[in-house]
N, C-alpha and C positions, 0 to 999 in steps of 0.2 A: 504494500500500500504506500505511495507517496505523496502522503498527506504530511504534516510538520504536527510534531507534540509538541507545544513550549510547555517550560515548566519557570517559572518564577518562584524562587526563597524569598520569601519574605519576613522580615523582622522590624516590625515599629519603623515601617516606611513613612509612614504620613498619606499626607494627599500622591506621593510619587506612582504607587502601585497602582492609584486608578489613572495617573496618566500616560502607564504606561501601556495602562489596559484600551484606554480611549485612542492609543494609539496604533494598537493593532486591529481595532473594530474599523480604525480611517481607511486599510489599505482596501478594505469590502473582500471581494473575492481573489484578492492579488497571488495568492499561494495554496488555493483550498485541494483539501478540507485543510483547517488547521482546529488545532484543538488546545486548548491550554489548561493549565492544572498548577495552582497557586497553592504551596506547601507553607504553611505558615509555620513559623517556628516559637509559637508560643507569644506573639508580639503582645504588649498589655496598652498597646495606643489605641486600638479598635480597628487599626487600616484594613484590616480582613474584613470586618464586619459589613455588611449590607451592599456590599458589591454588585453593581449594575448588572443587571443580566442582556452580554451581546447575542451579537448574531451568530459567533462560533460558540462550540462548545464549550462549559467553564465548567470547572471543575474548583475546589477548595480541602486542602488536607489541614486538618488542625493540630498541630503536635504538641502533646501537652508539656511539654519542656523545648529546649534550642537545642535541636538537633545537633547545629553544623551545618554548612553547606554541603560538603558532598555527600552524609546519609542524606540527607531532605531532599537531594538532588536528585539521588539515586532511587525513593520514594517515587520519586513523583512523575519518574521515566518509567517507572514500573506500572505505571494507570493508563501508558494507551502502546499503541502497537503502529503508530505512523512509520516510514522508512527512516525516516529524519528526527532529528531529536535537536529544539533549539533553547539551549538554558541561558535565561538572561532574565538581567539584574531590575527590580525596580525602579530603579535612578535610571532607568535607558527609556528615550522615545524612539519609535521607528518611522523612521520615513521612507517614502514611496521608494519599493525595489529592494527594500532591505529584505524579504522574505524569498521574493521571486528570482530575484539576478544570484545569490547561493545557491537554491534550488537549482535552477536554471543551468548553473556550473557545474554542481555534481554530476547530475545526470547526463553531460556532456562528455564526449570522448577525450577532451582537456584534463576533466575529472575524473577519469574512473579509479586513479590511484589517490588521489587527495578524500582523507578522514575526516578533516575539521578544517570549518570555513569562518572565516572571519571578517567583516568589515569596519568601514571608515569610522571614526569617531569624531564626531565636534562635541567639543568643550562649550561651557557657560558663554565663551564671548563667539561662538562660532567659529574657531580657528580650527585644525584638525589636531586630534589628537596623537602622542605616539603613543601609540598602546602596543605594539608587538614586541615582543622581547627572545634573546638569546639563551638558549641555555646554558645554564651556570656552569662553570665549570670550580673545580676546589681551590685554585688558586685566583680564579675571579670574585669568589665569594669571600677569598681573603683578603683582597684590595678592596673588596668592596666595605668587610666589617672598620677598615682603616679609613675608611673615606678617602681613598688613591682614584676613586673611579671618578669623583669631582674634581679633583686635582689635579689629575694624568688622566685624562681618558683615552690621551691614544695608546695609553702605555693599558693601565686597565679599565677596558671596556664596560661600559655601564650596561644595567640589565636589561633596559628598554631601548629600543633599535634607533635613537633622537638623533644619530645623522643622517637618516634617511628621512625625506619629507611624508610618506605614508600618500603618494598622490600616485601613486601606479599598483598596480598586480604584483605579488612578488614570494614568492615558495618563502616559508620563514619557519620558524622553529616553534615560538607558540601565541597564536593569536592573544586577544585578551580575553578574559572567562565572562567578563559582562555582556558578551553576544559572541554563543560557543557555538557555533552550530556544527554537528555531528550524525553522523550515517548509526543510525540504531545499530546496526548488523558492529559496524565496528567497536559501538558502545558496549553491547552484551561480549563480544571476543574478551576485551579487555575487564569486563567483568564490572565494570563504572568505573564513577572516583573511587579511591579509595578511603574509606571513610575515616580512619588514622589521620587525617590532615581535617582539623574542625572546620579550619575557613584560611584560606590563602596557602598556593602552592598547588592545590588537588589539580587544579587547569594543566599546570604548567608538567605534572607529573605526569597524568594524563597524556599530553601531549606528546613526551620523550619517550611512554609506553607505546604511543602508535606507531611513533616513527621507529624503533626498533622492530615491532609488527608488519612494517611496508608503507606504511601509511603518511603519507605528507600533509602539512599544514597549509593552508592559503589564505593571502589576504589579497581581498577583493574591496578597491577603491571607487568602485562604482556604484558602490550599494553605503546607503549613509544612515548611521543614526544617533541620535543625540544621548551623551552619555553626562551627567552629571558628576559623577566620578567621587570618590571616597563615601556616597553614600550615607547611611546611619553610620557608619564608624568615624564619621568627624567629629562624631559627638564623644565618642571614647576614645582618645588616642592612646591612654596608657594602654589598655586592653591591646584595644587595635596592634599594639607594635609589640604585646606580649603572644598574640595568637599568631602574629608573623613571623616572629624569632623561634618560636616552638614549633612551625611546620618549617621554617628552612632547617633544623636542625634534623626532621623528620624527613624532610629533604636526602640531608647530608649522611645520613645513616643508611638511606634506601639505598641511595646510587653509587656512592663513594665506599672505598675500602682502603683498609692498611692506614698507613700516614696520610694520604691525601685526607682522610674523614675523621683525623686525628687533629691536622692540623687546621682543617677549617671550621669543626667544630671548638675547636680550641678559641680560635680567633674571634668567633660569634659571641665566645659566653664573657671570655675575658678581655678582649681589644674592642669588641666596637662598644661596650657602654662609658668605655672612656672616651674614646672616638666622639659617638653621639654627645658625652658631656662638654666637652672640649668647645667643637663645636656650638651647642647650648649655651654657652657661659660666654663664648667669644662673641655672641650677638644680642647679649646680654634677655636671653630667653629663659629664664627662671624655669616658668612653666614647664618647655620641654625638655628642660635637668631634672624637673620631677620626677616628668612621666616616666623617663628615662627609666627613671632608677627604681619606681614604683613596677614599671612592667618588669624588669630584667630581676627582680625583688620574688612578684612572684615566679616568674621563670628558673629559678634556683631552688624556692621552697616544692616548686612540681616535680624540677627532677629528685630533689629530697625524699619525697615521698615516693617517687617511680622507684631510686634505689633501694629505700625500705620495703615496698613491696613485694622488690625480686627476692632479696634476703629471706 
């Protein structure tokens, strides 16, 4: 069947989840059947509540706790059976061809080996976004905990692709997870995300699992949609940069071995929260010396406890 399953995570989006929903009711029939399936994760704002009823099929999962994004993800791909599978974020509006010109690709003799498609992103002021990124490697991710990748970027490569303008077609390593679209068949091989990653990372993991598979990434510049970008997690930063330090390090344990995952993880736990203070204190950001320390605070008491439980 190549109809399109969206599945949207949703957590205390606000008004965003209905416009994101108002904005796939605009394209009318641009990609049908499509079907969508809204995994809530427990939000306590009400944004699930009393949800317009479109023209496509809607669906609502209520989870009595926060999942995480990729079990909720993984949820809520499991509720229809389309070919296609497109998981995207709240905070994203779609505009016209964002559903069909994917579509359109895959099923193209271009596509028959590309897994995961991805397009344009405009930001708040309309500019395009860089959302695609490289995959990490142990000694990138050690420049990176040092902050060498602001400093030296030709030396070391930062994680998002910002010297390319993002205005053409271009085979890449991993789109961005806020508009994933994905071939169900290669969804179920790969078995989903893996739900070991609560929220950030699972995309990008995801991604290096296809491509080992056969499977290539694409970004397509001709399909646009509007991405607001950090979402509800602007509201939590400490959080926000403790659930991202604890999947790159989930990360760094999955892919990496020997010294390379000794020394990267080394550099995550011990070199960038000085790094990050450093920086904090040299721009005189109080604040993000807090959070700093309050996330990487708790990210120490969890592995504490992960070691006492293996004991």
């Amino acid at each position: 069947m190549k109809g399109i399953d969206i599945v949207i995570v949703n957590w205390n989006s606000g008004t965003q989840l209905r416009e994101c929903l108002r904005s796939i009711e605009n394209l009318g029939n641009e990609a049908a059947p499509v079907t969508v399936t809204v995994v809530d994760n427990a939000s306590s704002d009400g944004s699930a509540d009393g949800l317009p009823s479109p023209s496509y099929a809607l669906r609502v999962i209520r989870n009595p706790a926060n999942l995480g994004f990729g079990r909720a993800s993984n949820l809520g791909a499991r509720e229809g059976s389309a070919g296609y599978l497109l998981f995207l974020n709240p905070d994203t509006r779609l505009h016209p061809g964002a559903l069909s010109l994917p579509l359109g690709f895959m099923e193209s003799e271009a596509g028959k080996n590309v897994g995961i498609c991805g397009v344009q992103c405009l930001d708040e002021t309309g500019r395009i976004a860089r959302c695609c990124a490289r995959f990490p490697t142990a000694w990138r991710l050690i420049g990176q905990a040092l902050g060498l990748d602001r400093l030296f970027p030709g030396w070391i490569r930062p994680h998002f692709l910002g010297e390319w303008p993002h205005d053409t077609d271009r085979d890449v390593d991993q789109v961005i997870g806020a508009f994933f679209f994905v071939r169900r068949a290669v969804f179920e091989q790969l078995g989903g995300f893996d739900e070991r990653f609560f929220v950030y990372y699972e995309d990008l993991d995801f991604a290096l699992r296809a491509r080992r598979a056969g499977w290539g990434s694409r970004y397509l510049a001709g399909a646009r949609i509007f991405h607001r970008g950090g979402g509800v997690s602007r509201q939590i930063s400490a959080r926000r940069l403790y659930y991202l330090t604890n999947s790159k390090l989930l990360y760094v344990r999955k892919h990496f071995a020997g010294i390379e995952a000794f020394l990267a993880s080394g550099a995550i736990l011990l070199l960038e929260p000085l790094a990050r203070s450093a920086y904090a204190l040299g721009r005189g950001r109080l604040g993000e010396f807090a959070d700093t320390w309050k996330a990487f605070g708790w990210l120490y008491a969890s592995l504490c406890r992960l070691g006492g439980n293996r004991r």
